[in-house]
N, C-alpha and C positions, 0 to 999 in steps of 0.2 A: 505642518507635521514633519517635513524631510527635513527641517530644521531643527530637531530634537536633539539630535546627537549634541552638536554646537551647543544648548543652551541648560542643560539640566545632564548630570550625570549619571551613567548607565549601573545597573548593578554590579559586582564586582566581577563574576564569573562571565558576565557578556563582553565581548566584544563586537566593536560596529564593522562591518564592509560597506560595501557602494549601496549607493541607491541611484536607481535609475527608473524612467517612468511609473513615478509613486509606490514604486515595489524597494522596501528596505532590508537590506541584508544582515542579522546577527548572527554569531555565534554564540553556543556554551564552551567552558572550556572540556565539558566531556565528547565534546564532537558532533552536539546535534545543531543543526542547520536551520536558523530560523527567520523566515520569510513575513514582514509584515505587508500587509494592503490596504490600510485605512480609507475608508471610503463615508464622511459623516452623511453622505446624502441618503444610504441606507438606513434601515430599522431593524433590519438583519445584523447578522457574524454568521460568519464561518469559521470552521477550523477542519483542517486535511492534514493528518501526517502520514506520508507516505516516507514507507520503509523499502530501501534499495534492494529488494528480493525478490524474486518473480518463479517463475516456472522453468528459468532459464539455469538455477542453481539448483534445480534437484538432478540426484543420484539416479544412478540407472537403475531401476524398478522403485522407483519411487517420483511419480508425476504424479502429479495432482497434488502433491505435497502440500505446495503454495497456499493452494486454494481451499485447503482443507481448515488448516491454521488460520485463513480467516473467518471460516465458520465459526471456530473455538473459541476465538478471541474473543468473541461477543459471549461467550459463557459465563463471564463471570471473576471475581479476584475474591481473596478469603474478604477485602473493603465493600466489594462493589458485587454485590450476586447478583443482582438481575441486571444487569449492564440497559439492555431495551427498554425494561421498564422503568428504570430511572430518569433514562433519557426521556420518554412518551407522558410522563406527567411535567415535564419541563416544557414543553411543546417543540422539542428538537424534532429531527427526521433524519437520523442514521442511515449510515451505509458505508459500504466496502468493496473493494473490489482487487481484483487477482489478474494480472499480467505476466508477458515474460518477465518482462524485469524490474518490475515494480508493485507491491500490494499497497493499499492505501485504504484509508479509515476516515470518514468526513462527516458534517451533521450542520445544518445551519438552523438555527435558534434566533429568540428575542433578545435583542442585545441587552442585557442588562450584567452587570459587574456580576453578579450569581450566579447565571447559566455560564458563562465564561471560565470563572474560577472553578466548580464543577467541573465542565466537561473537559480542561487542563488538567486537572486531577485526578478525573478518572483516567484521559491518556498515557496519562507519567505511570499509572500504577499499574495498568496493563501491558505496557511495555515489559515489563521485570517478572509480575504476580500474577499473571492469566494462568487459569488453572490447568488448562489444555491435562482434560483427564479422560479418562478410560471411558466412562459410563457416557458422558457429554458427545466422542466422536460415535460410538454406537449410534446415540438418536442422530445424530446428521448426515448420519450413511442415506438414509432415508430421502433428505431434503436434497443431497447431490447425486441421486441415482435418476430424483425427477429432472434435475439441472441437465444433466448429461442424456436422457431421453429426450428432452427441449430440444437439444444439441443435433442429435441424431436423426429429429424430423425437419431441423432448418435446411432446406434446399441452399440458402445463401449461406451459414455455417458452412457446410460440409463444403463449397466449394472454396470457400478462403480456406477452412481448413488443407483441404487438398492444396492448394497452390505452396501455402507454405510450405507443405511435407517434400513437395518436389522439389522447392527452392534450397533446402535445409534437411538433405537425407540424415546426416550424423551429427545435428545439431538441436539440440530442447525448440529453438525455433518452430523447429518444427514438426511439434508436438502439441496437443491440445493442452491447454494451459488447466482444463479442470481433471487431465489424465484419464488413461486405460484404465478401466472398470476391473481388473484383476490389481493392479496396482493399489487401488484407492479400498476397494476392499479386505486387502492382506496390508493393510499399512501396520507396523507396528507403532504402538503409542510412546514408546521409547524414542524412536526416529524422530517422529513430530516434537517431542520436548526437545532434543536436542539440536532441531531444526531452527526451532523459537528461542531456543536459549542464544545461539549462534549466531544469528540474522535481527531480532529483533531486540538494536542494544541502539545508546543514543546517537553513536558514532555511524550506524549505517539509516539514518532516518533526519528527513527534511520536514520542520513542523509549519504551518503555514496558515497564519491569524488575516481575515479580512473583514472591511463591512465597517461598522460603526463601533470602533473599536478607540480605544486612549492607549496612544503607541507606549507611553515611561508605564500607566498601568499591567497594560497587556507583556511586558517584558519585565517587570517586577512578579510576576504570578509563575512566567514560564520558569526564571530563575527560583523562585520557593518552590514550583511542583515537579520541575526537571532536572534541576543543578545539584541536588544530592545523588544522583541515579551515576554511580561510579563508570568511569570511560574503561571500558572492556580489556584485559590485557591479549587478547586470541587476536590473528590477524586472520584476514580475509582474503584468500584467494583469488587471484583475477581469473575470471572468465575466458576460456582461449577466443579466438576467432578464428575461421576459418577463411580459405579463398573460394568462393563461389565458381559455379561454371557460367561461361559468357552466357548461354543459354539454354534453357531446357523446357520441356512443354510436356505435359499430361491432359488426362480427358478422363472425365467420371459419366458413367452414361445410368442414372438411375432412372425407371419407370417414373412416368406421371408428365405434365403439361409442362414444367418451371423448366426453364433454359436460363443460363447464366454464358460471358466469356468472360476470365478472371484477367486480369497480365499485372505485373509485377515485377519493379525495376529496384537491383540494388544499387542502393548510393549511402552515404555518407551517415553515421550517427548525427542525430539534432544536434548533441553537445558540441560535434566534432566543430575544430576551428575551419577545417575545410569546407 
């Protein structure tokens, strides 16, 4: 399979980067980043496109922003209404999830060329067409006020929480990624559109095919259900960074049995070459 590039040619909008331990690099030429992992000894696929946005970009009174957009996303496109249940009679198993700096969307399925092309389709059209509307964030007020009560009875929560906040006084770092309960309930739906219009385009998201998968099929499908999705003319702002203090230390003393010691050492981004 890493021999593909050399022996059959790519669609026109791809181009190839490196491969390195069975992991293959393309591009589109709208900007999105595409990771294959072929693996024929599965019976499985995967597919993960995680979008470069996290809790780390939202505005001041606006946390939870992140995590709220991926509640919505699952809502639905004028294509695709029931997003869950189209996926749940395919025998997928969805999910999502919300960080500082990154949200991500995944589901592994029965590899078959049908659930593939599907759920590439569905991805490409929710990128652009999720409806993210008025009525849809109302009912999941509901579903993130139990998330955040989860939150507030985790004894291990609350103290990574704490640790961050100490680490990261004036930074989203250190901030709960699902946000203040006054925030998340006075969001306006304007905000959240133009959060998703902003952030979720092809140029800030890495798509990423594994499992039992045919690499020329699987990047002939990405280019029909991705390669029209126009490359954004809006730039994106870099994220400041701060200089941390050499050291600092906090203590939470809540009632009850559970003792935790947190510690936490800053060092270097994954990406960084350092």
């Amino acid at each position: 399979m890493a021999g593909f590039a050399q022996t059959q040619k790519l669609p026109g909008d791809i181009t190839k980067g490196p491969t390195l331990g069975g992991i293959s690099e393309y591009g589109l030429k709208n900007g999105l980043k595409i990771l294959l992992i072929p693996d024929q000894s599965r019976q499985n696929a995967t597919v993960n496109i995680v979008y470069h946005v996290g809790s780390r970009h939202e505005g001041y009174g606006e946390t939870g922003m992140a995590h709220l957009l991926e509640h919505l996303v699952f809502k639905g496109t004028p294509k695709y209404g029931n997003i869950p249940g189209e996926m749940t009679k395919r025998g997928m198993a969805p999910n999502g999830t919300t960080s500082f700096d990154r949200t991500n969307y995944f589901a592994t399925f029965p590899a078959t060329g049908d659930n593939l092309e599907f759920y590439l389709d569905m991805e490409a059209d929710r990128m652009i067409n999720s409806f993210i509307a008025r009525k849809d964030l109302d009912s999941e007020f509901s579903v993130v006020r139990n998330e955040m009560e989860n939150g507030e009875n985790s004894p291990s929560r609350i103290a990574v929480q704490k640790l961050m906040a100490s680490a990261f006084e004036w930074h989203n770092y250190g901030k709960s990624t699902i946000g203040a309960r006054s925030d998340v309930e006075n969001v306006k739906i304007e905000n959240l559109q133009a959060f998703y219009r902003k952030y979720y385009q092809p140029d800030n998201a890495t798509l990423i095919v594994g499992g039992k998968i045919e690499e020329a099929k699987t990047l002939e499908l990405i280019s029909q259900k991705f390669g029209s999705i126009p490359k954004p003319t809006r730039t994106l702002e870099p994220t400041w960074i701060m200089n941390l203090p050499r050291r600092r230390k906090t203590s939470y003393g809540p009632q009850g049995w559970w003792r935790a010691v947190c510690f936490g050492w800053v060092s270097y981004p994954a990406c960084s070459r350092s």
